[in-house]
C-alpha positions in Angstrom: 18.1 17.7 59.2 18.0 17.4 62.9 20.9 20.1 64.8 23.2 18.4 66.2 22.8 17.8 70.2 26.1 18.5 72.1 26.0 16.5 75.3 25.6 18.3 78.6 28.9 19.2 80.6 29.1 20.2 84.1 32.1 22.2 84.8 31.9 22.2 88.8 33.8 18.5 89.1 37.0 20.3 87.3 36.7 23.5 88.5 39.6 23.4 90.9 41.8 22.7 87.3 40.2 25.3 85.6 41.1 28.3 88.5 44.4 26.8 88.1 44.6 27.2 84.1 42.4 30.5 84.3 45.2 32.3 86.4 47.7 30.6 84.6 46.3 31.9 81.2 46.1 35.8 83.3 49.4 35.7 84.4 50.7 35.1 80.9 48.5 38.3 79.6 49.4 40.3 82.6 53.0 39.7 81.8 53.0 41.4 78.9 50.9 44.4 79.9 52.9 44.7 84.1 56.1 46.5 84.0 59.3 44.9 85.3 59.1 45.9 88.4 56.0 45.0 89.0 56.5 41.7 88.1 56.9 40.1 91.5 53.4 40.8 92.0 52.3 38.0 89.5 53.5 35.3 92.2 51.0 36.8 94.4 48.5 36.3 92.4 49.5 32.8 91.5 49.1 32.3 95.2 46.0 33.7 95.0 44.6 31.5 92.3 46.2 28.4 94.3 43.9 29.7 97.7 40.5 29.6 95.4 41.2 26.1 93.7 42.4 24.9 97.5 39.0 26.2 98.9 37.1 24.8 95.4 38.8 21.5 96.4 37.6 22.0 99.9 34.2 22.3 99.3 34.2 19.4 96.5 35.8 17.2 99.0 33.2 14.4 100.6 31.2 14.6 97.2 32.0 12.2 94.0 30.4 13.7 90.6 31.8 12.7 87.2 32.1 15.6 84.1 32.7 14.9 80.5 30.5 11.4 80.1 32.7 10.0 82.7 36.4 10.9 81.8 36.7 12.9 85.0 35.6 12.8 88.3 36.0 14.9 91.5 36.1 12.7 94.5 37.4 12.5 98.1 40.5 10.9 96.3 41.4 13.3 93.3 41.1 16.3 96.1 43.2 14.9 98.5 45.4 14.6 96.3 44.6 18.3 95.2 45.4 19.6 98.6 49.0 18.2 98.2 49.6 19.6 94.9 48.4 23.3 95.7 50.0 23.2 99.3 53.5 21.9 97.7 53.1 24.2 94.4 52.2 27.5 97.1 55.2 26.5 98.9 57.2 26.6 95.5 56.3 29.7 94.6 56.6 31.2 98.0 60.6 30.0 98.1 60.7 31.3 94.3 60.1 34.6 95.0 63.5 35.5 96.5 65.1 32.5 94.1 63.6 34.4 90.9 64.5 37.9 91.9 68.4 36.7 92.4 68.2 35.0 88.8 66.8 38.2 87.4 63.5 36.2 86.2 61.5 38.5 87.1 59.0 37.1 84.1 55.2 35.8 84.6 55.9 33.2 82.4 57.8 30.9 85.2 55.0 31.0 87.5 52.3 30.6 84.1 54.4 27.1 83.4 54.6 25.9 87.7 50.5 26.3 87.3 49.8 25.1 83.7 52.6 21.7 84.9 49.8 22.4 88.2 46.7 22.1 86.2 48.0 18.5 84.5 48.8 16.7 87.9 45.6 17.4 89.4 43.6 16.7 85.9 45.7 12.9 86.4 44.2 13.1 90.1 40.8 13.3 88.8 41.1 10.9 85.8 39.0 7.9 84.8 39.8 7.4 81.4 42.8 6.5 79.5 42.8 9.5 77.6 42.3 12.1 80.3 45.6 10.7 82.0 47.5 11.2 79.1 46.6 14.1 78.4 47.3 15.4 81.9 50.9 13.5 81.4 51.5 15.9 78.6 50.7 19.1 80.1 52.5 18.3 83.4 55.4 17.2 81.5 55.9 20.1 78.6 55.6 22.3 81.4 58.3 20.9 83.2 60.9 20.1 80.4 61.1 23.9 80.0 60.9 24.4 83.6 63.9 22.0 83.7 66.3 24.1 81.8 64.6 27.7 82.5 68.3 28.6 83.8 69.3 29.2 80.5 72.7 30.5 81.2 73.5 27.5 83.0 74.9 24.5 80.7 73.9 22.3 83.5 70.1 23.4 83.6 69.9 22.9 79.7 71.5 19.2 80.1 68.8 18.5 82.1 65.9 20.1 80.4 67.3 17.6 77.5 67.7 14.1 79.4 64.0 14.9 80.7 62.7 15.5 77.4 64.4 12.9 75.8 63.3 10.2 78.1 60.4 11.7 79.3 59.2 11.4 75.5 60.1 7.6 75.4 58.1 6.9 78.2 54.6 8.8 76.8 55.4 6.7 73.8 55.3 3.5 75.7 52.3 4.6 77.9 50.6 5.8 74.6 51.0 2.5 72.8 49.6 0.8 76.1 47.0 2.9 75.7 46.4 1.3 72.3 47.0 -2.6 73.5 44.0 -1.8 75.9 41.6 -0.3 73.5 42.2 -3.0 71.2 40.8 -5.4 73.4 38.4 -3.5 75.4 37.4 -1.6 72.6 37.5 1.6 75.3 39.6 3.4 77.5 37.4 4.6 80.3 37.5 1.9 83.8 34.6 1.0 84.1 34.9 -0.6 80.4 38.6 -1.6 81.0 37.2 -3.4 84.2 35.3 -5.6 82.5 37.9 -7.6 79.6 39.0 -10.2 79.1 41.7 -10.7 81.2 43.4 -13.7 79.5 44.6 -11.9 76.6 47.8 -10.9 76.0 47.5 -8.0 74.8 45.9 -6.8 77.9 48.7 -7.5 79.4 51.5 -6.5 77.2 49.1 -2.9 77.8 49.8 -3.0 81.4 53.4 -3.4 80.8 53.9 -0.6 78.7 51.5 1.7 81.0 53.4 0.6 83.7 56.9 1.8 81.9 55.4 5.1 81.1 53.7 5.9 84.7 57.4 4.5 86.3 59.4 6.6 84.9 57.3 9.7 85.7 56.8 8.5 89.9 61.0 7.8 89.1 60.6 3.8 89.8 63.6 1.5 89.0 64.8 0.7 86.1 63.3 4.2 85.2 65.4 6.5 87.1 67.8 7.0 85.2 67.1 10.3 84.8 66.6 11.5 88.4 70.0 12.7 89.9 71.0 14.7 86.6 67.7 16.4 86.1 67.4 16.8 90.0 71.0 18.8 90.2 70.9 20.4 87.1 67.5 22.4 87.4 66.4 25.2 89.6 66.2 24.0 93.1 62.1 25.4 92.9 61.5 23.7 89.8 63.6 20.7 91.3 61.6 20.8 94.7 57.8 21.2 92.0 59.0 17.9 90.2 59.8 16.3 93.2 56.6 15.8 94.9 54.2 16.7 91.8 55.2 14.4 89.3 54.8 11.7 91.4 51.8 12.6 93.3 50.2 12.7 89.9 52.0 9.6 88.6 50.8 7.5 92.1 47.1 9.5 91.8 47.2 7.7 88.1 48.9 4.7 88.7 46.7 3.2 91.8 43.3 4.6 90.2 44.6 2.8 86.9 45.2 -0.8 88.8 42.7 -0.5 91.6 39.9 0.6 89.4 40.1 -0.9 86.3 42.5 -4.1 86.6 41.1 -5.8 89.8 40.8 -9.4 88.5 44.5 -8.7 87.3 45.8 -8.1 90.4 47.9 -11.1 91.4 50.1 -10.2 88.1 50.2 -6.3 88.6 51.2 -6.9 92.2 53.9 -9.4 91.7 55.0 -6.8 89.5 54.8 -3.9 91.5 56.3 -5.8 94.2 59.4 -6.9 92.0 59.5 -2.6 91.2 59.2 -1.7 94.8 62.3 -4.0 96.6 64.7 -2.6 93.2 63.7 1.0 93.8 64.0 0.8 97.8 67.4 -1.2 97.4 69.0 0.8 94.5 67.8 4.1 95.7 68.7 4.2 99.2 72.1 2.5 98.6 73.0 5.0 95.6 72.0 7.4 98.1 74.8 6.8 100.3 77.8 8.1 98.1 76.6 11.0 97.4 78.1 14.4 98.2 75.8 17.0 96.3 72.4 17.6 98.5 70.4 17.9 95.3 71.4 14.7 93.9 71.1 13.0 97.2 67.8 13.9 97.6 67.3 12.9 94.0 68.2 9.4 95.3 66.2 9.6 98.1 62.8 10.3 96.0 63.9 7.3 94.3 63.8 5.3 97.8 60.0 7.2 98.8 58.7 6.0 95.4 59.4 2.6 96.4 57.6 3.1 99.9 54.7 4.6 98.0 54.7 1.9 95.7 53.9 -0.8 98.9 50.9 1.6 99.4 49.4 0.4 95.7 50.4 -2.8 96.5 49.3 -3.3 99.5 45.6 -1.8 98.0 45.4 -4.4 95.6 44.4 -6.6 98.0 43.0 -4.3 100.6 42.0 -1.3 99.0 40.6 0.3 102.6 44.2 -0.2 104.3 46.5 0.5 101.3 44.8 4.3 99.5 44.5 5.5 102.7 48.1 5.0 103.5 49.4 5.8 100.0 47.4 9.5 100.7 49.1 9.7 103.8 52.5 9.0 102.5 52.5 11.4 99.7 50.8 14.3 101.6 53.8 13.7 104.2 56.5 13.2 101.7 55.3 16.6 100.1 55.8 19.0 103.3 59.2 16.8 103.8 60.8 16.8 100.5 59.8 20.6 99.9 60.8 21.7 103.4 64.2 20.0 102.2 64.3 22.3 99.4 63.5 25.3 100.2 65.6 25.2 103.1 68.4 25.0 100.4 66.6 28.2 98.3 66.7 29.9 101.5 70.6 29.5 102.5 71.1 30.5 98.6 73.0 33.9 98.2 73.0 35.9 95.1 71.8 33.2 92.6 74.6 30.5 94.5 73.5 27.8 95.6 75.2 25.4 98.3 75.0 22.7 96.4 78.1 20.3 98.3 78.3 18.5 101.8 81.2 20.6 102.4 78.9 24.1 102.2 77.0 22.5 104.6 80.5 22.3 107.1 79.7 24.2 110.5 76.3 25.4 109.0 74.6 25.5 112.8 77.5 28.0 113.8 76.9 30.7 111.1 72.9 30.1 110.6 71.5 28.0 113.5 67.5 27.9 112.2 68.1 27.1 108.7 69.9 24.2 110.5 67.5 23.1 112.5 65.2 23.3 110.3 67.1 21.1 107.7 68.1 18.7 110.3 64.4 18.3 111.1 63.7 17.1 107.9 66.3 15.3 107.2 65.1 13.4 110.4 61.9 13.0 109.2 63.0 11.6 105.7 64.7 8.8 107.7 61.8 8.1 109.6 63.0 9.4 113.1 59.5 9.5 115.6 57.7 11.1 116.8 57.9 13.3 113.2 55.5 13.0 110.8 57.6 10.4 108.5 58.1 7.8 110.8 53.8 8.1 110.9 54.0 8.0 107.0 56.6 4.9 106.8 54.1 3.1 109.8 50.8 3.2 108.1 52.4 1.8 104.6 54.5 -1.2 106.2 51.3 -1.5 108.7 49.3 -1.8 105.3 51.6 -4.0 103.8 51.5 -6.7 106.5 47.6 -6.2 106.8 48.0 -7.2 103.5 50.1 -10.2 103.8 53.3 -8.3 102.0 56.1 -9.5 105.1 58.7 -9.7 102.9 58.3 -6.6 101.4 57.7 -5.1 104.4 61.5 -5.8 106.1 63.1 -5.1 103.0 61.6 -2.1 103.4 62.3 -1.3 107.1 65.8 -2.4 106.2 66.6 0.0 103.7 65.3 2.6 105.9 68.0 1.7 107.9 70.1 2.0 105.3 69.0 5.5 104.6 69.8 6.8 108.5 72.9 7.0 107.0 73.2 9.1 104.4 70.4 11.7 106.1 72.3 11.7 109.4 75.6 12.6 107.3 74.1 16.3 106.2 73.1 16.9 110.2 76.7 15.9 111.2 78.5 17.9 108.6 76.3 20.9 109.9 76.5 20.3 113.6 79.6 18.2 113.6 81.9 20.5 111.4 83.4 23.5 112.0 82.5 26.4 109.1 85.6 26.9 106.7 86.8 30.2 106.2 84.1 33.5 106.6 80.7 33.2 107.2 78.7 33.5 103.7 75.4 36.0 104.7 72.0 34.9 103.8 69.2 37.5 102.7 65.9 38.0 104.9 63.1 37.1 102.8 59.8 36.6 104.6 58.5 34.5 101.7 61.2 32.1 101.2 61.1 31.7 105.2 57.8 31.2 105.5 58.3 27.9 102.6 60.5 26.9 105.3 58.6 27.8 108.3 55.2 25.5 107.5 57.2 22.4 106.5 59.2 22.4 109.9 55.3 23.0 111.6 53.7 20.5 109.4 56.6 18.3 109.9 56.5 18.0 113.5 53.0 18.4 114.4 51.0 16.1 111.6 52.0 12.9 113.3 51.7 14.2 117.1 48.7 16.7 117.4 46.1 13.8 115.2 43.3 15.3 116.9 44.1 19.1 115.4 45.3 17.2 111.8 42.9 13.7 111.8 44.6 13.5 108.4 44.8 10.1 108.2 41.0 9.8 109.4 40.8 12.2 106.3 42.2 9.4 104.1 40.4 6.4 105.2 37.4 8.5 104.2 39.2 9.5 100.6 38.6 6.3 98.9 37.6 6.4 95.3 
């Protein structure tokens, strides 16, 4: 009897994952062997396992090699999408830091969950098989459902740790029954093999469909949102800023790999699709947006709005994949310093474990703390699409993509609901600068860290659009092409 011959595997293409999990797996056995007060010192070293996958990712970057008979694969694309999920998640845990220490979680087992949630975006980044984004949908998910409620003493934290888990489990029950249409008729779940059926049959398209539910509701697409402004208020304003940006960089990574990759003679029905998707979240997000008066759920609406400008990005890519990847890369790597700037300027201005949470804790807010402000009102800019900052760049490149691509239509619907949006942005500057502060002044705490989560957004911010030739990032995306 012959032994059995295992097949070769080459660990360097996921190594960027595995520093992620390894530190994540130390930081759950150092918990139990650091006393409390020591305990702060296990966000540090998440930190530090985020700066050696972020310099793993660099050096993988410009190379494409495929591990595991082809599930995975470490290209330009998966690590530009890698530097936006460490940057954003290091920003996370840098505003968690004071955030934790006010909510007496001083336990390892927070930051273990932010990089194991960590380890399952970036695996969907790097995915080229069914299978392997699945199973990065799982881990980023269970990670986040308990992340979702980790407030435990707050009802509304465990409300939303239930909604998310609820639906969140519908919707890997549709993608996994997609997963099944597919392989029935392919007889495989990798691309390459998924490229090359029969596309005729209906169950290949009853597959998308499903895939298609289970990838919306992740990226927070319309009719799929449901869950967004509930989930969004209810949960830690870290873990709220972590899902924000990560769930649907990994849902986006997944989704335009998926339809780019592996459905190309398909495209005229995906994009009709996607384009149906993308004017329903753009309209319903930004005009639920507007009567809002909690910033968490605002900003909750307002993801919903990005993920329909990110969706013209995929769109646009299925018929010109050069002009739309590049500026869906662009978008999300924007969105991320905006969206967590947003947030952590709220951690920061947070006293005692109290959150301001209403417009109306915003009244006067350039009076008693004139940075935190500034910086808010900078972002807020930004989210509207204000130049020269860097999301009226973001918002050019996708609608300049989507007219390349002969979406018009598309493209003022979407310039008009930006429009729209100016509204409901501009309303948090003017109850800051506009308002006068009701009764005392509430103090904030100095923390260096939770600053500093403020501090690179508002550089990043302003300077990523403006100063190309010190951040070529977009030259950096034209060149991260999968």
């Amino acid at each position: 009897m012959e032994p059995l011959q295992l097949p070769p595997v080459d660990l360097a293409p996921m190594m960027p994952q595995i520093i992620v999990m390894i530190t994540a797996l130390g930081i759950m056995l150092l918990e139990i062997l650091t006393a409390r007060q020591h305990k702060k010192y296990l966000a540090v070293l998440s930190l530090a396992g985020l700066g050696t996958a972020f310099w793993n990712s660099v050096q993988l970057w410009g190379r494409s090699q495929d591990a595991f008979s082809g599930m995975v694969v470490s290209d330009s694309y998966a690590m530009f999408f890698n530097f936006a999920l460490l940057i954003g998640t290091a920003l996370v845990i840098l505003m968690s830091m004071k955030y934790t220490e006010e909510q007496g979680w001083q336990n390892g087992d927070y930051y273990a969950l932010i990089l194991f949630s960590l380890s399952g975006m970036m695996l969907m980044a790097s995915a080229t098989d069914l299978i392997t984004v699945f199973l990065g949908l799982e881990i980023l998910s269970v990670a986040l459902y308990i992340l979702a409620g980790f407030a435990r003493t707050r009802m509304q934290s465990e409300e939303s740790a239930l909604k998310y888990f609820l639906l969140g489990s519908f919707a890997s029950g549709f993608f996994l029954y997609g997963i099944a249409m597919i392989y029935g008729v392919a007889g495989a779940t990798g691309f390459e093999a998924i490229a090359r059926i029969d596309p005729s049959s209906p169950l290949t398209l009853f597959g998308i469909a499903l895939i298609l539910i289970g990838l919306g509701f992740k990226v927070a697409l319309v009719p799929f949102h449901n869950w967004v402004p509930d989930v969004y208020e209810g949960a830690p304003t870290p873990v709220t800023a972590f899902m924000s940006f990560g769930a649907k960089a990994a849902g986006f990574a997944a989704l335009a790999r998926l339809l780019v990759g592996a459905f190309p003679v398909l495209s005229a029905t995906w994009i009709n699709i996607l384009w149906i998707l993308a004017a329903l979240t753009m309209v319903v997000g930004n005009v639920a947006a507007i009567t809002q008066t909690n910033i968490k759920r605002l900003l909750g609406y307002s993801s919903i709005a990005h993920a329909g400008y990110l969706l013209m990005g995929v769109i646009a890519a299925g018929e010109n994949p050069a002009s739309g990847i590049p500026s869906l890369l662009y978008y999300m790597l924007a969105y991320t310093f905006m969206v967590v700037g947003a947030f952590a300027t709220v951690t920061y201005l947070s006293r005692n474990g109290q959150e301001r949470g209403n417009f109306s804790d915003y009244r006067g807010l350039w009076y008693e703390h004139p940075l935190p402000a500034a910086a808010l009102a900078i972002f807020m800019f930004s989210l509207a699409g204000f130049p020269p900052l860097v999301g009226f760049f973001a918002k050019y490149y996708v609608f300049l993509a989507a007219v390349e691509s002969g979406f018009i239509g598309l493209t003022v619907l979407g310039v008009l609901t930006s429009l729209v949006s100016v509204y409901y942005y501009l309303r948090v500057i003017y109850y800051m600068f506009m308002e006068q502060p009701v009764g005392e002044a509430s103090p904030v705490g100095p923390s260096f860290p939770a600053g500093l989560a403020v501090m690179i957004p508002v550089l990043a911010t302003t300077l990523m659009g403006l100063v190309s030739a010190i951040f070529p990032l977009f030259e950096m995306a034209r060149k991260s092409m999968f």
